[in-house]
C-alpha positions as CSV (number, residue, x, y, z in Angstrom):
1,X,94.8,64.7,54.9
2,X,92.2,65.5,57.7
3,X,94.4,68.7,58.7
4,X,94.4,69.8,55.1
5,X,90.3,69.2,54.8
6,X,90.3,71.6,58.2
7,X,92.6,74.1,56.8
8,X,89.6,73.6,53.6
9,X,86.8,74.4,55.7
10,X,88.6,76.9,57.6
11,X,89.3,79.0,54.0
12,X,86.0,78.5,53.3
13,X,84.5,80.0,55.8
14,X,86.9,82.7,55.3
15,X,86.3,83.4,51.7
16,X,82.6,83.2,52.1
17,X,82.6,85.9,54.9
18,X,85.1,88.2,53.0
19,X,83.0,87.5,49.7
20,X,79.8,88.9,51.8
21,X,81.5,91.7,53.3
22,X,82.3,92.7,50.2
23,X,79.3,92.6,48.1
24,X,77.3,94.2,51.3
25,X,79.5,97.1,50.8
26,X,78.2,97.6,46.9
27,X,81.5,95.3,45.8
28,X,81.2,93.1,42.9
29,X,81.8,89.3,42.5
30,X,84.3,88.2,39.8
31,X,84.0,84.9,39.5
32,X,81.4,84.7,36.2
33,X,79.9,81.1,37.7
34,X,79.5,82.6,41.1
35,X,78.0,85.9,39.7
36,X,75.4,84.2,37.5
37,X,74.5,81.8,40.7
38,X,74.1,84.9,42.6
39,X,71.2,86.5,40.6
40,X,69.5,83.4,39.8
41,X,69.3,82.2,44.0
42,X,71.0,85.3,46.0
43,X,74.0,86.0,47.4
44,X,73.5,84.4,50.5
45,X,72.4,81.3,49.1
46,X,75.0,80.9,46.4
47,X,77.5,81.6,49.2
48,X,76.1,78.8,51.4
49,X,75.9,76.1,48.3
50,X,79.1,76.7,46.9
51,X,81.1,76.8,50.4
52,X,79.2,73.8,51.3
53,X,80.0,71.8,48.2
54,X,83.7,72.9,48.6
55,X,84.0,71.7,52.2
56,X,81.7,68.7,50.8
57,X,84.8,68.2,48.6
58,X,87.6,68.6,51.1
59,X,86.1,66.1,53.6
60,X,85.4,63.4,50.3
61,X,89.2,63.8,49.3
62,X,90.3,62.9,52.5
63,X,88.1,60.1,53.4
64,X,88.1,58.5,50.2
65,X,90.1,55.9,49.6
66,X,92.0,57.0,46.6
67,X,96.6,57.3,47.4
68,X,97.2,59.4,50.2
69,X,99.3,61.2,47.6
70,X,96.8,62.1,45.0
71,X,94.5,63.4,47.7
72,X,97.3,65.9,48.9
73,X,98.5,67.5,45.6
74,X,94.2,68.1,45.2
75,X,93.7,69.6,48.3
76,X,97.3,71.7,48.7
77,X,95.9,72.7,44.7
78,X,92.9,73.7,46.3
79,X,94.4,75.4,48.9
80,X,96.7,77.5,47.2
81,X,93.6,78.7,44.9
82,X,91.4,79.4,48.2
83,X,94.4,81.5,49.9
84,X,94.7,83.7,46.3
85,X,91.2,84.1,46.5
86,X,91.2,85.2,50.4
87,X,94.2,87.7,50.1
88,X,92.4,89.2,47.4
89,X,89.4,89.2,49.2
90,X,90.9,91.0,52.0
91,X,92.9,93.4,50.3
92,X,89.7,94.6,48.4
93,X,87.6,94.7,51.8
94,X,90.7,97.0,53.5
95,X,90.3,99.0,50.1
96,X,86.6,99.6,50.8
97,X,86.9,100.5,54.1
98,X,89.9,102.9,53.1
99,X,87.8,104.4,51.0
100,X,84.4,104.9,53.4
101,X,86.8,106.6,55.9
């Protein structure tokens, strides 16, 4: 469990630095939670909270003591969602730069 709360953190940081890049190059954020955070606090800030409270997640899942089992299926779930979400990150950050020249 401990290397799939790594590979958590390590998507995290990921996503959050794509997500930036992004939005620093005039990109938009399409999560409608994560949008609405972002004008109320900032973009940085939102970032930092909501990366935090994922990894807070991660590292809870795998020291709690719930079945070993459970704990998996949530973080490979988790996972799966956080590598969509940094594939499409990427692919729109190499369309942007495509695009700057």
């Amino acid at each position: 469990l401990y290397i799939f709360a790594a590979l958590l953190t390590l998507g995290q940081f990921f996503d959050g630095w794509t997500t930036y890049q992004i939005l620093k190059r005039s990109g938009v954020e399409k999560n409608p939670v994560m949008r609405w955070l972002m004008e109320r606090v900032g973009v940085y800030e939102a970032l930092l909270v909501s990366k935090a409270l994922a990894i807070a997640l991660a590292w809870t899942l795998a020291f709690i003591p719930i079945q070993a089992d459970v704990a998996a299926v949530l973080m490979i779930a988790l996972m799966m969602l956080y590598i969509w979400v940094a594939v499409a990150n990427w692919q729109t950050l190499q369309e942007q730069k495509r695009r700057r020249g």
